[in-house]
C-alpha positions as CSV (number, residue, x, y, z in Angstrom):
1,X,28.6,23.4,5.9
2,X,31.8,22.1,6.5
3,X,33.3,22.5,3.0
4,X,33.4,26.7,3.0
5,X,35.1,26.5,6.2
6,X,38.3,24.2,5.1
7,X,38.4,25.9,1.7
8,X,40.1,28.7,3.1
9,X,42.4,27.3,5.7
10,X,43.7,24.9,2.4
11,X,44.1,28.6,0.7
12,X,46.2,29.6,3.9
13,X,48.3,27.0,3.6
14,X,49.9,28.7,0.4
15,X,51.1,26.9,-2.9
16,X,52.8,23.9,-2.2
17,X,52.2,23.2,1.3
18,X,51.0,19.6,2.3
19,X,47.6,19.3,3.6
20,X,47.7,18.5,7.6
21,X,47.7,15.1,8.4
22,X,44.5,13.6,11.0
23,X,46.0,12.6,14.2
24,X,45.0,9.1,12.8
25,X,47.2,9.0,10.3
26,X,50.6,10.7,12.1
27,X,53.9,9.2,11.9
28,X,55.1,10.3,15.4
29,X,59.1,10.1,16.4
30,X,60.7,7.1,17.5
31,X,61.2,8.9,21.1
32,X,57.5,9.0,21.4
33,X,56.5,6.3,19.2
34,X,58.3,3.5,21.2
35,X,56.7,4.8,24.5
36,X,53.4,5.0,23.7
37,X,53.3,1.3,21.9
38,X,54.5,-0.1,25.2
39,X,51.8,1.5,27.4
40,X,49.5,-0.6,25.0
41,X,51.5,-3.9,25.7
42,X,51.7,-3.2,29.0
43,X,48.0,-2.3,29.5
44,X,46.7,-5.6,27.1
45,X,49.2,-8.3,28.0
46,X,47.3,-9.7,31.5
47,X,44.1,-9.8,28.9
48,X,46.0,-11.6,26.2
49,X,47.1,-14.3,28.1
50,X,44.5,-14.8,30.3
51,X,42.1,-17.1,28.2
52,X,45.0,-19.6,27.0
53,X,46.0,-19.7,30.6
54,X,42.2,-20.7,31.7
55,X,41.8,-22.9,29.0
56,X,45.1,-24.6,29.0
57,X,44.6,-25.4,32.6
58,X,41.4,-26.3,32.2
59,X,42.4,-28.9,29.4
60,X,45.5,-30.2,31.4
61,X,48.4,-29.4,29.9
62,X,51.7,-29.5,30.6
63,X,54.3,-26.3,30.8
64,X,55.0,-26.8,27.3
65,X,52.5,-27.3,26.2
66,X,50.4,-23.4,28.2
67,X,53.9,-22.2,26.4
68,X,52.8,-23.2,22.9
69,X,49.1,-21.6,23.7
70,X,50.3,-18.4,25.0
71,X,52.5,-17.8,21.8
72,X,50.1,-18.8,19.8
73,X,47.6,-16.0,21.5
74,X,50.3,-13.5,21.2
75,X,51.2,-13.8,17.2
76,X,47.5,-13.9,16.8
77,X,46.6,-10.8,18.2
78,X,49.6,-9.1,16.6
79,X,48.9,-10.4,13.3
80,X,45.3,-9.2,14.0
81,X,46.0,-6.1,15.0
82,X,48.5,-5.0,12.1
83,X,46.0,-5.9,9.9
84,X,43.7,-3.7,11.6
85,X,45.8,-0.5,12.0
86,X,47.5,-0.7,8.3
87,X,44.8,-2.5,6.8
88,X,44.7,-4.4,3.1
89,X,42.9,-1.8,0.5
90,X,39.5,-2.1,1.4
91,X,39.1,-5.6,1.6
92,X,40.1,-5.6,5.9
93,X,41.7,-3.8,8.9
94,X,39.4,-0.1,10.2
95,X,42.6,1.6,10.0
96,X,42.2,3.1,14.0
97,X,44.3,2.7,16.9
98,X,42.2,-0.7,17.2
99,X,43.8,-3.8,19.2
100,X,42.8,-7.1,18.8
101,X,43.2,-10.4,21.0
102,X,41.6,-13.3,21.7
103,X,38.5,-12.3,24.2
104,X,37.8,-13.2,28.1
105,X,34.0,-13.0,26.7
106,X,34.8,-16.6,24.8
107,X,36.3,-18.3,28.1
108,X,32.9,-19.9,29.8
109,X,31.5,-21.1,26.7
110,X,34.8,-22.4,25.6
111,X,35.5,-24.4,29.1
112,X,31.6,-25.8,28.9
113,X,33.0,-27.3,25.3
114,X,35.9,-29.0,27.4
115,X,33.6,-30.4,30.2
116,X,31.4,-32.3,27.6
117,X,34.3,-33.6,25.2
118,X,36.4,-36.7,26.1
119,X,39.8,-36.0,27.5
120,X,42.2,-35.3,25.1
121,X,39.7,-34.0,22.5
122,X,38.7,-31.0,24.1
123,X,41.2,-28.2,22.0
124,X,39.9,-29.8,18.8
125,X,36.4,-29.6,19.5
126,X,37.1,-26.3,20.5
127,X,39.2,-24.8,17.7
128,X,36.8,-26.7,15.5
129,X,34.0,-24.4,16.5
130,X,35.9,-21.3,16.5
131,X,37.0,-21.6,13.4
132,X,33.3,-22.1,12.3
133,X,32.9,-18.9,14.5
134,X,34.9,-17.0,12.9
135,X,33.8,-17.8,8.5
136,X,30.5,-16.4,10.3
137,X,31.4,-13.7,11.5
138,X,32.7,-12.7,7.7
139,X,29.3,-13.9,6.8
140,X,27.8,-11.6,8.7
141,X,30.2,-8.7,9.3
142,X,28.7,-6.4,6.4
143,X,25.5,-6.7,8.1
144,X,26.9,-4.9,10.8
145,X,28.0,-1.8,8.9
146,X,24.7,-1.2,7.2
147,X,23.3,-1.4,10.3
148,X,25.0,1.5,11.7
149,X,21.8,3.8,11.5
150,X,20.6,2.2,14.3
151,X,23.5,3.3,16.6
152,X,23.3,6.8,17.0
153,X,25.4,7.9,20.0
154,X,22.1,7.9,21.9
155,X,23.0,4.3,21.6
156,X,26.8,4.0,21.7
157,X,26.7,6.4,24.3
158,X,25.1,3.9,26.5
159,X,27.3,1.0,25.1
160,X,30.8,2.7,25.7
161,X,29.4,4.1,29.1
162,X,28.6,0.4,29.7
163,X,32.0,-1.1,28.4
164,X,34.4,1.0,30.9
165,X,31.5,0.1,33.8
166,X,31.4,-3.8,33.3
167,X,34.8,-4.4,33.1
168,X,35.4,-2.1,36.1
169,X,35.6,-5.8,38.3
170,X,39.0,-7.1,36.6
171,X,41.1,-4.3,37.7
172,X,39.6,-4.3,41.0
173,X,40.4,-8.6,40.7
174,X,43.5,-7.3,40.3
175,X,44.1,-4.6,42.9
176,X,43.2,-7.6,45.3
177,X,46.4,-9.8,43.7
178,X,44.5,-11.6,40.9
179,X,43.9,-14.9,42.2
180,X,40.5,-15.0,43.9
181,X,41.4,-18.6,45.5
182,X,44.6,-17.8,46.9
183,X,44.7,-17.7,50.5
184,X,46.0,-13.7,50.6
185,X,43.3,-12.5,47.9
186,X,42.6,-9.2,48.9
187,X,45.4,-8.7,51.4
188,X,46.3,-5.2,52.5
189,X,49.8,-5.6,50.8
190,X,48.3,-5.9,47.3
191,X,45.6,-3.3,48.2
192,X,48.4,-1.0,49.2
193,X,50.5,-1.8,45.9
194,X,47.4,-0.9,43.2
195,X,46.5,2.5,45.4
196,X,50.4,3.8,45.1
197,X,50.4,3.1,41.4
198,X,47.2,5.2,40.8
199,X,48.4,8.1,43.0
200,X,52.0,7.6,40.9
201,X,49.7,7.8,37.9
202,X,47.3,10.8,39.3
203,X,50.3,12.7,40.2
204,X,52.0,12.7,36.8
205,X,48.7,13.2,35.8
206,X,48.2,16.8,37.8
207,X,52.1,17.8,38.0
208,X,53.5,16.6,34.6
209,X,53.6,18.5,30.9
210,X,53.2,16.9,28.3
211,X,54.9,13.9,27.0
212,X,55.1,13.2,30.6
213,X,51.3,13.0,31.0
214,X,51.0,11.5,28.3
215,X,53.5,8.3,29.4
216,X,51.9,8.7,32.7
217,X,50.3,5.3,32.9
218,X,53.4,3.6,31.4
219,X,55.4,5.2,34.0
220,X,52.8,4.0,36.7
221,X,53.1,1.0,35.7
222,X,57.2,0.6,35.7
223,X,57.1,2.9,39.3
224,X,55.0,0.3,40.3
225,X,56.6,-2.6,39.8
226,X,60.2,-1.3,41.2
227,X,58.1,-0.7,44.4
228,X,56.6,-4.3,44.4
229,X,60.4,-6.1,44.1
230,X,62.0,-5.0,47.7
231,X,58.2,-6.6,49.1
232,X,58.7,-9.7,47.2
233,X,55.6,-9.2,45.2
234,X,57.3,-9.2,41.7
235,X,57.6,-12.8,40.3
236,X,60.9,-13.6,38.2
237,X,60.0,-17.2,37.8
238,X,58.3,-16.7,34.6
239,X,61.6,-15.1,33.2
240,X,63.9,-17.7,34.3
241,X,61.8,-20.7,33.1
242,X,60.6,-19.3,29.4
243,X,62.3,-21.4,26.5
244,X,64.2,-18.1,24.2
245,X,62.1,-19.2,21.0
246,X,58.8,-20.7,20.4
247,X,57.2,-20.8,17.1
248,X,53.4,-22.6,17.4
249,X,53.1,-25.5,14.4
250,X,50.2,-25.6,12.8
251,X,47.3,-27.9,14.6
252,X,49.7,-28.7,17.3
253,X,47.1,-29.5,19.6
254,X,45.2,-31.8,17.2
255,X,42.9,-31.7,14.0
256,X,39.7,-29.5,14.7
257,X,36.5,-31.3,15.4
258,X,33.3,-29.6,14.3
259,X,30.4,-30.6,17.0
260,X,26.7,-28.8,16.3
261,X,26.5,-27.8,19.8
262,X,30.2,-26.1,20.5
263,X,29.6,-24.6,16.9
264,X,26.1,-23.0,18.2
265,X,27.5,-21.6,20.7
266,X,30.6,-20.2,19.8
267,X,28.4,-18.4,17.0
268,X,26.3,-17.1,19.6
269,X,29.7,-15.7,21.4
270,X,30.7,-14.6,18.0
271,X,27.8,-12.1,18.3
272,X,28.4,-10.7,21.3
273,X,31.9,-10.1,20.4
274,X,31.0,-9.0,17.2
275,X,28.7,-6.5,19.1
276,X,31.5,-5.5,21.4
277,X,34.1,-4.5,18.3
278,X,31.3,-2.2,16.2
279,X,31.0,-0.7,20.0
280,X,35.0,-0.2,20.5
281,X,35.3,0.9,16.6
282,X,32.2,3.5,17.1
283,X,34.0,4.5,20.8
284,X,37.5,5.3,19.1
285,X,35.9,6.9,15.9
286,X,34.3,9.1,18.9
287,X,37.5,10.0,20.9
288,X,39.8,9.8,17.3
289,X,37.5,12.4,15.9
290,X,37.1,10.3,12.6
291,X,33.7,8.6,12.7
292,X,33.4,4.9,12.0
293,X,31.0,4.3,9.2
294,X,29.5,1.5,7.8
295,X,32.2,0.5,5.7
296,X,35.1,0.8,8.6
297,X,33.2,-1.3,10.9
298,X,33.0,-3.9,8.1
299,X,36.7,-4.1,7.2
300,X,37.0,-4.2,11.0
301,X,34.5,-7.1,11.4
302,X,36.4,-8.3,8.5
303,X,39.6,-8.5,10.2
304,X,38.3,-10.0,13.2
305,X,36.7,-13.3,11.4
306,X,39.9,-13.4,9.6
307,X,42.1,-14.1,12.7
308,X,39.2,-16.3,14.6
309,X,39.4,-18.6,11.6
310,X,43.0,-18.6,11.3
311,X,43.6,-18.6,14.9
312,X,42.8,-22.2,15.6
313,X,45.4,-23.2,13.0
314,X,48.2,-22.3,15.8
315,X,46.5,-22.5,18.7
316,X,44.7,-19.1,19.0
317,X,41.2,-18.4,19.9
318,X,37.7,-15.9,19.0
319,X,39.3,-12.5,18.2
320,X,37.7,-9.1,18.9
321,X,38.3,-5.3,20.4
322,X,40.4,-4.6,23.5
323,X,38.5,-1.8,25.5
324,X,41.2,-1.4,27.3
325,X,43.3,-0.3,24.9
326,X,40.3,2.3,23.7
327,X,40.9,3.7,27.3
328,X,45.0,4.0,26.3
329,X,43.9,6.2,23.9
330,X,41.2,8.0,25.4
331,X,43.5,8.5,28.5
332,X,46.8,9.3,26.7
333,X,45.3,11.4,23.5
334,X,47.7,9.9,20.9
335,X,45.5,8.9,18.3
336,X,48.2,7.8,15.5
337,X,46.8,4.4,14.4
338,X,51.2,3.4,13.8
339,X,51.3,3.3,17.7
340,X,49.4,0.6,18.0
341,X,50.8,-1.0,14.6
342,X,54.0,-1.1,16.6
343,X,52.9,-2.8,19.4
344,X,50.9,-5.2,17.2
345,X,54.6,-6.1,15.8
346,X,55.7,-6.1,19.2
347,X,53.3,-8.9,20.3
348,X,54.2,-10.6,17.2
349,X,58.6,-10.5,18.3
350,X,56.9,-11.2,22.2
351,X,55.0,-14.6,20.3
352,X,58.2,-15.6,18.8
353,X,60.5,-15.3,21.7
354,X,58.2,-16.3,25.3
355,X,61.7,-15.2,27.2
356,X,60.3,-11.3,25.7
357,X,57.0,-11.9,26.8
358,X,57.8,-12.7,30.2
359,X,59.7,-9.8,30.6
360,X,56.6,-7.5,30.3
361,X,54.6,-10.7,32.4
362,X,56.9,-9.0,35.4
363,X,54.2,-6.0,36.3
364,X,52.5,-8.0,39.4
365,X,48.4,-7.8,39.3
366,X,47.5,-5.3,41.7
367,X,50.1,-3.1,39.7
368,X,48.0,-3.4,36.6
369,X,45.0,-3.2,38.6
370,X,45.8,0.6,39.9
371,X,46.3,1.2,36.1
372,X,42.8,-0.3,35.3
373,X,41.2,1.8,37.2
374,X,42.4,4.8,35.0
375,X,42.2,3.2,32.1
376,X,38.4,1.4,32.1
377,X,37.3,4.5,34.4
378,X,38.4,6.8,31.2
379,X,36.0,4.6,28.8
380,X,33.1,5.3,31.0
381,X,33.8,9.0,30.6
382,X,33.9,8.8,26.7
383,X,30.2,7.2,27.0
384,X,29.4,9.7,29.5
385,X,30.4,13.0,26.9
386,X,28.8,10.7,24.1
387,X,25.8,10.4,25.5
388,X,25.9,14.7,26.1
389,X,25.8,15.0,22.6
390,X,22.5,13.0,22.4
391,X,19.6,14.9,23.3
392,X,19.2,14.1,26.9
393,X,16.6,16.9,27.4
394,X,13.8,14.8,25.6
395,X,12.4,12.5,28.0
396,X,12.1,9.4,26.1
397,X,16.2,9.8,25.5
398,X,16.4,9.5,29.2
399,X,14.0,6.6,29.6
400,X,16.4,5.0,26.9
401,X,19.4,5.1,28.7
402,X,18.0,4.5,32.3
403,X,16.7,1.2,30.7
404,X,19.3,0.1,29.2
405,X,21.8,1.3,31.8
406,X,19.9,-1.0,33.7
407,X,19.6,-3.5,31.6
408,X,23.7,-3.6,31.3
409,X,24.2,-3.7,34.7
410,X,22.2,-6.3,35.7
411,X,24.7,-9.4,35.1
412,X,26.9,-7.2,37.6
413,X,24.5,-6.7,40.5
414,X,23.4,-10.1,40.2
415,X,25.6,-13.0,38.0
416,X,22.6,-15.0,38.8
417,X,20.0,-13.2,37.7
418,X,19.4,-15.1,34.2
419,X,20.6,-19.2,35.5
420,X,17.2,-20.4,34.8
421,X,17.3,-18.9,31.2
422,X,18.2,-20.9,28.1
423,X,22.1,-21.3,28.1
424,X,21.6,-19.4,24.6
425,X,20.2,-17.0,26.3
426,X,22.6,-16.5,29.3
427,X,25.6,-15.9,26.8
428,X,23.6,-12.8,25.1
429,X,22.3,-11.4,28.2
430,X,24.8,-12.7,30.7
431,X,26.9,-10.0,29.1
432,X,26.6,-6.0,30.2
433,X,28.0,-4.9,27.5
434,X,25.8,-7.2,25.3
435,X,22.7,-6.8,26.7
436,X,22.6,-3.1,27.6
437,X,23.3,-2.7,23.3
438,X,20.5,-4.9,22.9
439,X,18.4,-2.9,25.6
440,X,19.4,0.6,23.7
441,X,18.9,-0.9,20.3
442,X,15.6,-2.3,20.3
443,X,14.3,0.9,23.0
444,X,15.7,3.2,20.0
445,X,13.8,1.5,17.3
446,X,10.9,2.0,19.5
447,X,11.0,5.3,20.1
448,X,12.7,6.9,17.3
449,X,11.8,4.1,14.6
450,X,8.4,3.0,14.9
451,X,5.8,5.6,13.7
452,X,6.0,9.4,12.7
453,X,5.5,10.8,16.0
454,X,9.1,10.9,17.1
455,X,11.9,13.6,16.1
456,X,14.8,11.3,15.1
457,X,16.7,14.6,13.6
458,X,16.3,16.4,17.0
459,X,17.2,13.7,19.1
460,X,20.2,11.7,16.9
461,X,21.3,14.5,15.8
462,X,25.0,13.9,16.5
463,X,24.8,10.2,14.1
């Protein structure tokens, strides 16, 4: 049906006249281009360098050497992330306004690897099973895309809804000042802080036109932080005390060491995050209007096994999707895929030279944590008008998603819930994000799979 209906507006377009170009694929102006990359940085950087700052600490090392690690994460994701958004033929990259970094969801299993290896052999034993991680997740990855059938946005309706609602608790973290054992966690101060730069944001959001709303968040977020300084709440110290340039070496922090047991489970993250990047590429193919199929969430997959096994070479760790970035675009509307090539290059020239890096470091938490609440709050919605597209009128569609609504928010009511499980188990399920796509998975094969009875046409209509 579609096919009579862009036949004539190609006829309209007269002789000669180049076919319009998918929001995807535009080249916008440098005055909107450069704008737009930074709200990305700016809304990804806290995430980017929060697991070599958890890990580094936990491992013991020295300024230096959290220097070298942080780098290291930032050339990785950019690498990653231009591979993604230009892509290599058809071998990787999904070609979408698609981020990359390393992942929070690889910190716990990571820092259970450090308790159990002697000291000063916990990095290799780490990178060794990340690299591992990563040759199966190109193993693997194709899997993924022929198994898109089975996520209709009955199912990624419930997945994106869950992504934006499980990571709700790290801008509110942040709101409080983003150090839960500091004496002033939660003050009023920071409180304060995070509610001005989400009316700053709601207020360009309701008065401004245009360009302005779409740089809304950005200029939140630089509103915010020129409030914070006169209060003290900005810290420079990270600008004064980052070395100009800093290229990682390869296997600075050792030779990898491959132990069964760190391997197993890093595989078993791999999944999850695996899980979580067919979710993000599904989500943006959703709010892009240009579908992920099979073969997009393969090169994806692709790209992300690429930089997990490479990462560990320089000091980087498991790769996959930045939600948050899928709520910069959701939010924003610009959909050009060369935004976020930009600010992968960006992170690349921030990886190179820490003294850049540290200049964007400046926006204090509870800054960043009015600006999550936009951001992760916007995903939600996305799942939300997915799953209105579903067939929510047929009973058994609503059973679905209660289930598995449930099911996602389980690890949120109660962390606890699954401690007597097998650790195995508690990475899968210990995950919303994870388990709720496992919940709406296996619930859709049930009803919509299993026997003749169901309508799979009626109800998935919009797959």
């Amino acid at each position: 049906m579609a096919q009579p209906a862009t036949e004539p507006a190609q006829a309209a377009q007269g002789p000669g006249t180049a076919p319009p170009v998918h929001p995807v694929d535009e080249k916008l102006p440098l005055a909107r281009l450069v704008p737009a990359a930074l709200q990305h940085i700016a809304a990804m950087y806290a995430g980017v360098v929060t697991p070599p700052l958890i890990i580094g600490q936990a491992v013991g090392l020295d300024a230096a050497g959290m220097t070298r690690l942080i780098a290291a994460s930032l050339l990785i994701a950019g690498l990653a992330t231009v591979l993604q958004t230009i892509g290599v033929a058809n071998f990787a990259g999904n070609r979408l306004p698609f981020v990359n970094a390393a992942s929070s969801a690889g910190i716990a299993p990571m820092l259970a690897i450090a308790e159990t290896s002697a000291p000063g052999r916990q990095l290799p034993a780490i990178y060794g099973a990340v690299m591992v991680a990563g040759v199966f997740c190109l193993a693997v990855g194709p899997f993924f895309g022929r198994l898109l059938r089975f996520f209709p946005p009955l199912v990624t309706g419930v997945v994106i809804t869950l992504i934006g609602v499980t990571l709700m608790p790290v801008p509110v973290t942040w709101a409080q000042g983003g150090d839960a054992g500091a004496a002033d966690f939660g003050a009023m101060k920071y409180l304060a802080l995070a509610a001005f730069t989400l009316a700053v944001i709601l207020v360009l959001q309701r008065f401004g036109r245009g360009f302005l709303r779409q740089v809304a968040l950005l200029l939140g977020l630089f509103i915010g932080t020129l409030a914070a300084i006169p209060f003290g709440m900005a810290d420079f110290s990270a600008l004064r005390e980052a070395p100009v340039a800093a290229l990682p070496s390869p296997f600075a922090f050792g030779a990898p060491e491959f132990q069964p047991a760190a391997i197993l489970s890093l595989c078993i993250v791999m999944l999850v995050l695996m899980t979580e990047s067919s979710a993000g590429m599904l989500a943006l193919g959703e709010i892009c209007d240009r579908r992920s199929d099979g073969r997009t969430i393969t090169r994806g997959l692709r790209t992300d096994g690429i930089a997990t096994l490479l990462g560990p070479v320089f000091g980087g760790f498991p790769t996959s999707a930045f939600a948050q970035n899928v709520g910069v675009v959701s939010l924003t509307r610009v959909r050009s895929r060369y935004v976020v090539a930009v600010a992968g290059g960006t992170l690349l020239v921030l990886g190179a030279f820490p003294v850049l890096g540290a200049v964007v470091s400046l926006v204090p938490m509870p800054v960043l944590g009015g600006a999550g609440i936009v951001l992760f709050g916007s995903i939600a919605v996305s799942g939300i008008r997915t799953l209105s597209e579903a067939g929510l009128d047929d009973s058994s569609n609503i059973i679905l998603v209660a289930v598995a609504l449930g099911a996602g928010i389980i690890p949120l009511a109660a962390p606890t819930f699954y401690a007597q499980f097998p650790a195995w188990a508690q990475t899968v399920l210990g995950s919303g994000i994870s388990a709720g796509a496992l919940a709406a998975v296996l619930l859709n094969l049930f009803f919509h799979h299993l026997g003749t009875r169901s309508r799979p046409a009626v109800a998935l209509k919009s797959s």
